[in-house]
N, CA, C and O of each residue as an XYZ file, in Angstrom:
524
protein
N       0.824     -1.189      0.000
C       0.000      0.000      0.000
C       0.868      1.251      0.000
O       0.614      2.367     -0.454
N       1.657      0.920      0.451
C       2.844      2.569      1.179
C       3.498      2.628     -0.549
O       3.440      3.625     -1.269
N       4.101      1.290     -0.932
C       4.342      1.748     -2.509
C       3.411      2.583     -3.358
O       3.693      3.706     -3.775
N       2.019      1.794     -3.628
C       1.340      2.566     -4.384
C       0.605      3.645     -4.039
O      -0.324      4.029     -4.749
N       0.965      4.270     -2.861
C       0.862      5.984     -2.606
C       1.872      6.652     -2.813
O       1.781      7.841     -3.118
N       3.247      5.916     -2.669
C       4.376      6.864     -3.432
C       4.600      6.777     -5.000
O       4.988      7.713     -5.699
N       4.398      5.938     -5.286
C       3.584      5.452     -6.637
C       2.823      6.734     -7.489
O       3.195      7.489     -8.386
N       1.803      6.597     -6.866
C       0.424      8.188     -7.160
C       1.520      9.332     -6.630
O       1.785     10.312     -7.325
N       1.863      9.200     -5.891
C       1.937     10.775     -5.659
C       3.822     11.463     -6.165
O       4.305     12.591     -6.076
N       4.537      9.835     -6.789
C       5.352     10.887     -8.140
C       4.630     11.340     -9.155
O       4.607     12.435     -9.717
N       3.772      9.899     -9.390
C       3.079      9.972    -10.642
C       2.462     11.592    -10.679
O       2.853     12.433    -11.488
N       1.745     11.760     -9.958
C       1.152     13.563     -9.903
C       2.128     14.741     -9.426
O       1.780     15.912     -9.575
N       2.899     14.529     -9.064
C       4.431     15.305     -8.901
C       4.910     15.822    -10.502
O       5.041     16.919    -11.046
N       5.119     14.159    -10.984
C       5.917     14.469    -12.241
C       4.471     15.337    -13.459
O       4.723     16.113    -14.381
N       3.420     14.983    -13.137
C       2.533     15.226    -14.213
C       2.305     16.771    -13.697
O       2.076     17.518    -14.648
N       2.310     17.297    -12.674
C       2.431     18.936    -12.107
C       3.268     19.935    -12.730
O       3.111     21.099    -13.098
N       4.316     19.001    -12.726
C       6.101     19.848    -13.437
C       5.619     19.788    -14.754
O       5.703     20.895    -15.285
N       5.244     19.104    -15.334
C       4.807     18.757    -16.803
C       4.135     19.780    -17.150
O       4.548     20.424    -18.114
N       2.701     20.280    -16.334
C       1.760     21.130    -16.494
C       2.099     22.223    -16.299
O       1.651     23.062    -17.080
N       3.076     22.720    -15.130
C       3.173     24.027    -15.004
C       4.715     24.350    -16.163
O       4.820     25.516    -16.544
N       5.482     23.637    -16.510
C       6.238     24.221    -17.325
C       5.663     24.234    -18.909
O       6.229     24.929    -19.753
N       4.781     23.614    -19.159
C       4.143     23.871    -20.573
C       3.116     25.398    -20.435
O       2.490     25.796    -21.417
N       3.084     25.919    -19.489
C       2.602     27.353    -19.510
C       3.002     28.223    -18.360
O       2.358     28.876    -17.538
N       4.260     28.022    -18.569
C       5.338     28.924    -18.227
C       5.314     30.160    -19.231
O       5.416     29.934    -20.437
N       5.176     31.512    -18.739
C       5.733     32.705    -19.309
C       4.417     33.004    -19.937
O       3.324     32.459    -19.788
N       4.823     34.083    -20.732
C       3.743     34.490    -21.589
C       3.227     33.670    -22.405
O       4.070     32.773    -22.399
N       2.087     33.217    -23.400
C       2.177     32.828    -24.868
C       2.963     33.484    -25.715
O       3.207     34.677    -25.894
N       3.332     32.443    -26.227
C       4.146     32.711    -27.320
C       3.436     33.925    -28.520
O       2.305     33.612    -28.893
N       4.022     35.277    -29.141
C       3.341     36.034    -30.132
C       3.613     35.745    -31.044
O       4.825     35.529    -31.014
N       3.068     35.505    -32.353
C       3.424     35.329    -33.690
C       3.927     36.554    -34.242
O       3.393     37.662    -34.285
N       5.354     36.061    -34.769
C       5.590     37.473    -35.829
C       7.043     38.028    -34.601
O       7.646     37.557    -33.637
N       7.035     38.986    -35.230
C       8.222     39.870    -34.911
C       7.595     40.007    -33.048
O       6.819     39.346    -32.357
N       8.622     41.485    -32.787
C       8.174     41.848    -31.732
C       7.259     43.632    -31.887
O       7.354     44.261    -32.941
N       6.797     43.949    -31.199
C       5.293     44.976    -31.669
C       6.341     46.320    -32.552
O       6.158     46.930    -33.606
N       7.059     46.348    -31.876
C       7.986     47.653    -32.612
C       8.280     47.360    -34.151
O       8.017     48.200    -35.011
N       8.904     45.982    -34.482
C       9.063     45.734    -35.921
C       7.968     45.512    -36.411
O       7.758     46.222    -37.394
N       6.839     44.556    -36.054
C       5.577     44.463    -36.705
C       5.299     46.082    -37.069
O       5.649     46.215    -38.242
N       4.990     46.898    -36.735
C       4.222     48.026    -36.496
C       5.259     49.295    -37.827
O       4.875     50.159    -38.615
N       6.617     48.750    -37.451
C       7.598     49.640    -38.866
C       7.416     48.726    -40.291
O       7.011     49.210    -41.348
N       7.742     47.523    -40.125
C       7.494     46.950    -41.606
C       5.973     47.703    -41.674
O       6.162     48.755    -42.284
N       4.813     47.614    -41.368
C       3.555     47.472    -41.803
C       3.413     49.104    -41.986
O       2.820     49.454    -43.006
N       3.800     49.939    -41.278
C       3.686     51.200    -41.934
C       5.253     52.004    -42.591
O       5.350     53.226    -42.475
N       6.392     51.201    -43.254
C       7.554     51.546    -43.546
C       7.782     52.224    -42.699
O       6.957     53.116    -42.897
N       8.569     52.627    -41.436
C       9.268     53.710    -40.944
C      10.087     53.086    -41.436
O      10.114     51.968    -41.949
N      11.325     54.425    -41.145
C      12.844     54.301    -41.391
C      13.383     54.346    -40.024
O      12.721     54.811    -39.096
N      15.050     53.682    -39.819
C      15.035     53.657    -38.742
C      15.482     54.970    -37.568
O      15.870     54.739    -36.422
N      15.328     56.278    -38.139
C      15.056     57.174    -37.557
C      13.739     57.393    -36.803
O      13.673     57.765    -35.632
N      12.406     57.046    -37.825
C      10.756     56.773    -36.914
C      10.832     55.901    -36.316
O      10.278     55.948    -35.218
N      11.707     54.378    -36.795
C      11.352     53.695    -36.022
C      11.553     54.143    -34.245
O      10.870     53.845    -33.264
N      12.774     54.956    -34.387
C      12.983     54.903    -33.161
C      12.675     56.082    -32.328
O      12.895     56.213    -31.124
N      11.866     57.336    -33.550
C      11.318     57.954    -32.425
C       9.909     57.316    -31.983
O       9.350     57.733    -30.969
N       9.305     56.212    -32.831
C       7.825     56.192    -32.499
C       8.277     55.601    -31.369
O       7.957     56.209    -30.348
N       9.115     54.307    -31.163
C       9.201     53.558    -30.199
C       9.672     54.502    -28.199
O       9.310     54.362    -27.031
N      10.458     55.213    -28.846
C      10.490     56.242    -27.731
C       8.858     57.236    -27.359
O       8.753     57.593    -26.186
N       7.863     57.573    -28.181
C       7.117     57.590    -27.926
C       5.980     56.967    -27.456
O       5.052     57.488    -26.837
N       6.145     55.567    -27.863
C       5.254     54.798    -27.159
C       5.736     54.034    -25.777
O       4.953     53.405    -25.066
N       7.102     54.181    -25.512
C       7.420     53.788    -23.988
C       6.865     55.245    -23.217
O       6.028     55.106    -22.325
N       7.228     56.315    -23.488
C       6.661     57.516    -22.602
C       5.223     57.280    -22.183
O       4.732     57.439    -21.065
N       4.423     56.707    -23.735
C       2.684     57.049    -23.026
C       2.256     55.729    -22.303
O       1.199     55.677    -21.675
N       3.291     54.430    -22.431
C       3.143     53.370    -21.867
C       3.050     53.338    -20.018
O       2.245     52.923    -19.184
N       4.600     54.152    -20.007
C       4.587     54.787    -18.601
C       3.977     55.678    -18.200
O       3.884     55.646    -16.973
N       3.292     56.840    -18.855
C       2.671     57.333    -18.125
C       1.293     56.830    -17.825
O       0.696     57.267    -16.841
N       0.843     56.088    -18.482
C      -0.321     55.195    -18.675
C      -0.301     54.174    -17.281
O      -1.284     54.028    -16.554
N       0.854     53.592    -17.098
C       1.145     52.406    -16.109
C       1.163     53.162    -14.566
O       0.925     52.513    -13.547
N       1.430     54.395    -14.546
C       1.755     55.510    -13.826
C      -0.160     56.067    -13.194
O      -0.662     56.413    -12.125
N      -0.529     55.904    -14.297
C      -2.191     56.681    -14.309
C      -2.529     55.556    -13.173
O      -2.729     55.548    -11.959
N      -2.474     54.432    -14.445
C      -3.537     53.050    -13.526
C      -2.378     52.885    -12.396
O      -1.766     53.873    -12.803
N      -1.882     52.607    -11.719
C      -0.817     52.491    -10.193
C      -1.935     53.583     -9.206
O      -2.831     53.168     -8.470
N      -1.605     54.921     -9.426
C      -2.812     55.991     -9.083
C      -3.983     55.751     -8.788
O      -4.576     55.949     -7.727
N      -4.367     55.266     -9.846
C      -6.201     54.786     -9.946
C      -6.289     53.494     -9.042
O      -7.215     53.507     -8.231
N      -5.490     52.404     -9.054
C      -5.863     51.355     -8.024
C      -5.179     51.829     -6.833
O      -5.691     51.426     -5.788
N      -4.070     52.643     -6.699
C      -3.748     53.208     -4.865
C      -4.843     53.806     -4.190
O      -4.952     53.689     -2.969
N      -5.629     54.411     -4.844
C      -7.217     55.511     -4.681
C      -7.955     54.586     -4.029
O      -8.508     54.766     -2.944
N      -7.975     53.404     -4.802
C      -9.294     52.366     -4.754
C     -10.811     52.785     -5.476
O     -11.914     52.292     -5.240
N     -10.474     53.789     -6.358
C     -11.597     54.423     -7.288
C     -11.932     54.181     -8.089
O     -11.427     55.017     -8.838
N     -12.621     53.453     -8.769
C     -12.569     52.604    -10.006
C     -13.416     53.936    -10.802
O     -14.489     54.490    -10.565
N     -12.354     54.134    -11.857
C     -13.340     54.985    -12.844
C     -14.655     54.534    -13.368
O     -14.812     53.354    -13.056
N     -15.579     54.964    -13.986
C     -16.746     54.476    -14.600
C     -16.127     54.465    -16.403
O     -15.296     55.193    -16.947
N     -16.917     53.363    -16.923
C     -17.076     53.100    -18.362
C     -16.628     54.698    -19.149
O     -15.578     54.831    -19.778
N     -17.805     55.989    -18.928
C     -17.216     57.404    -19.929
C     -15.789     57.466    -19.553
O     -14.925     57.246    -20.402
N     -15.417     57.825    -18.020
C     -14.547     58.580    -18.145
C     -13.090     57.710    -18.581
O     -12.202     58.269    -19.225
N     -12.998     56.397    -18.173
C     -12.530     55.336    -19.158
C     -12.628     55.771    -20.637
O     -11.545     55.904    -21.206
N     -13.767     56.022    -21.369
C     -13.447     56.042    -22.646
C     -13.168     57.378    -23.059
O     -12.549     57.503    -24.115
N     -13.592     58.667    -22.266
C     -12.895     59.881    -22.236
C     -11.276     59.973    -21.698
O     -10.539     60.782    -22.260
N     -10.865     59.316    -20.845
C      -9.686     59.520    -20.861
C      -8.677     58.638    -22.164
O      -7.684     59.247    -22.563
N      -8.923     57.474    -22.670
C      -8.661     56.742    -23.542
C      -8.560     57.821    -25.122
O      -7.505     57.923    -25.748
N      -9.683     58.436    -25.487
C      -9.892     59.720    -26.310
C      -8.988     60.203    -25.862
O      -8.120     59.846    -26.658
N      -8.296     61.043    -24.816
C      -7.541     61.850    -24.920
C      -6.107     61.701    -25.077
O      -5.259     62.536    -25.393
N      -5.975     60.093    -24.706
C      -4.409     59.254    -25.010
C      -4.238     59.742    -26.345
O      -3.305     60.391    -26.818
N      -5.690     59.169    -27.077
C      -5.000     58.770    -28.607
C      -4.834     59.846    -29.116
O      -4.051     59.838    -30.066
N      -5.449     61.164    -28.746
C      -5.402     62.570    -29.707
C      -3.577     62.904    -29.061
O      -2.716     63.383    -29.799
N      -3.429     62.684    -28.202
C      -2.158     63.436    -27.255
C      -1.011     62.180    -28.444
O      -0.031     62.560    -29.085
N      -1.470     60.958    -28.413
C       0.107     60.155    -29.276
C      -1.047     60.457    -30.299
O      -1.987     60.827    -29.596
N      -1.438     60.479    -31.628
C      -1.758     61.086    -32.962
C      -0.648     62.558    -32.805
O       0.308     62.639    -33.576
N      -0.888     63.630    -31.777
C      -0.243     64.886    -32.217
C       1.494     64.429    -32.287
O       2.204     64.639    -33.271
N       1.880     63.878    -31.215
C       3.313     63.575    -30.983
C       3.531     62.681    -32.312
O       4.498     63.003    -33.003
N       2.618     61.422    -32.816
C       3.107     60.786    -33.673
C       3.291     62.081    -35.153
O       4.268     62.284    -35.874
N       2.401     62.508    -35.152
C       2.073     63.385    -36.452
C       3.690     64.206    -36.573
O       4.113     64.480    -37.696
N       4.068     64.365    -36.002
C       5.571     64.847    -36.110
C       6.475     64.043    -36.604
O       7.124     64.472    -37.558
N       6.714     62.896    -36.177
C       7.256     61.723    -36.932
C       6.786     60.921    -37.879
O       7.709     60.173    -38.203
N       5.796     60.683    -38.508
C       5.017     60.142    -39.224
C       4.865     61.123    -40.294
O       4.675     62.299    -39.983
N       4.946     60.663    -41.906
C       4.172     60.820    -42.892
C       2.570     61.234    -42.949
O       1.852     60.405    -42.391
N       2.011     62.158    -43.417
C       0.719     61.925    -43.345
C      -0.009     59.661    -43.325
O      -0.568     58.953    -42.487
N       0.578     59.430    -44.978
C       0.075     58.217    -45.498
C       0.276     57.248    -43.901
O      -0.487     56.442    -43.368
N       1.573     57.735    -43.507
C       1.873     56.370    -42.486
C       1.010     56.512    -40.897
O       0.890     55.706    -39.974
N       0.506     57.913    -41.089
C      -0.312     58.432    -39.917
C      -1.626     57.680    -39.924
O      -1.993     56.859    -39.084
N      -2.342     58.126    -41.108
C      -3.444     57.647    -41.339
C      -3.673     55.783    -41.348
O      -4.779     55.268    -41.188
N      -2.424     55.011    -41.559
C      -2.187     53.911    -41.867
C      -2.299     53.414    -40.169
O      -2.955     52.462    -39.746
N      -1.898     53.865    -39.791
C      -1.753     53.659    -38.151
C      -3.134     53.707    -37.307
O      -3.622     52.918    -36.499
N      -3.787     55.599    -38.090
C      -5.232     54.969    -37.230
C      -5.831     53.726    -37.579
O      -6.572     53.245    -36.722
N      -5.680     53.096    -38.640
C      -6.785     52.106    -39.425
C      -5.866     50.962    -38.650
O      -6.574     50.044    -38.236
N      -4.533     50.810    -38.374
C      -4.153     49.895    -37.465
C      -4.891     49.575    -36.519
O      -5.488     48.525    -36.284
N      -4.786     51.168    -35.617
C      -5.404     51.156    -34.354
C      -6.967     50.832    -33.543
O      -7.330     50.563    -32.398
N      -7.707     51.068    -35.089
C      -9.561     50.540    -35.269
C      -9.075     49.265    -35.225
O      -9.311     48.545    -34.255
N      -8.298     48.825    -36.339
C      -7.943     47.740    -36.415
C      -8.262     46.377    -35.025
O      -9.084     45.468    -34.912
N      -7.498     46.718    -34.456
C      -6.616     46.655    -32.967
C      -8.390     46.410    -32.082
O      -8.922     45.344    -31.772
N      -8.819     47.584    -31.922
C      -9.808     47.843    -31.617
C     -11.067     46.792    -31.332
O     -11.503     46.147    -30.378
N     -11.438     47.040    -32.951
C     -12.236     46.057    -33.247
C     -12.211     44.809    -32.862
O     -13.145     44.174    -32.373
N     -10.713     44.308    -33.168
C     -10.525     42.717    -33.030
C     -10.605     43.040    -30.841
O     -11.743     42.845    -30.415
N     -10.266     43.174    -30.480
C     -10.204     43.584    -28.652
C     -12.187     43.593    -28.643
O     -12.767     43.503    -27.561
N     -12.683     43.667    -29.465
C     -14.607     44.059    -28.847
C     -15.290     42.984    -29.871
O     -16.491     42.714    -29.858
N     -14.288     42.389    -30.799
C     -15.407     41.350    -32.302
C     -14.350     40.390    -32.233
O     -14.649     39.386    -32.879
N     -13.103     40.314    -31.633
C     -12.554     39.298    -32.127
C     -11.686     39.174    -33.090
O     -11.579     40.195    -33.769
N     -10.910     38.145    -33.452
C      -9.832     38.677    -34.786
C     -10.807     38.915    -36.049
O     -11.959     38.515    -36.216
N      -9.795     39.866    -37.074
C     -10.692     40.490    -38.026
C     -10.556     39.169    -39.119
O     -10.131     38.090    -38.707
N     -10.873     39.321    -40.245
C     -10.736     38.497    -41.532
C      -9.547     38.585    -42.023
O      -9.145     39.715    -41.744
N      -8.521     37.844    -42.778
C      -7.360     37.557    -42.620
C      -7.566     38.492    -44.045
O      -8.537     38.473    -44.801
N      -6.235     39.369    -44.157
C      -6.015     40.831    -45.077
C      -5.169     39.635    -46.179
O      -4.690     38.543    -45.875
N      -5.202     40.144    -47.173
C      -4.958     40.046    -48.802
C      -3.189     39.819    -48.530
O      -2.438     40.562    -47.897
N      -2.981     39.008    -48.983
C      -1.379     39.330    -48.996
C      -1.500     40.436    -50.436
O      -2.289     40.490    -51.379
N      -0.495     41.102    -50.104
C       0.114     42.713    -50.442
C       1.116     42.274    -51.910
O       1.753     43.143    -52.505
């Protein structure tokens, strides 16, 4: 009897290690990492590339900075001002991007960003045309 409880209980030992290291870490992302996805698909050069990317760590942190704030409070915003403050992210990086960006690659970015959007509230979109 004393065997076949040490028995069961490698057996579920070893099958634990099994389980928790097959979802270890993040999932895996397909594709590049978001900075190269995001320059191939709207050409920057690697001058945009690297101011957009410096712009999007600033609104990342100040963003990570907002919500830290908002859960120290214990205030949970409501749904508007959530989507009013969200409105005012994207107009504040649109003006900063609009400096680095092409008109074409500006506009390419909002339709990213619906993009983005959409699939986050419907799900992934319909798979785009190879180019």
């Amino acid at each position: 009897m004393k065997r076949l409880t040490i028995a069961i209980a490698a057996t579920l030992l070893t099958a634990q290690a099994a389980f928790a290291q097959q979802f270890a870490g993040p999932p895996p992302r397909g594709g590049a990492p978001p900075i190269e996805k995001i320059a191939q698909e709207l050409g920057l050069d690697e001058t945009q590339k690297a101011e957009v990317q410096k712009i999007f760590a600033t609104e990342r942190a100040k963003h990570e900075s907002e919500r830290a704030q908002a859960d120290s409070s214990g205030v949970r915003p409501t749904p508007e001002e959530m989507q009013a403050k969200m409105a005012e992210r994207d107009l504040e990086l649109t003006q900063q991007l609009s400096g680095v960006l092409t008109a074409d690659q500006l506009a390419k970015f909002k339709a990213l960003q619906e993009e983005r959007r959409q699939h986050m509230r419907n799900g992934p979109p319909p798979p785009r045309p190879a180019n």
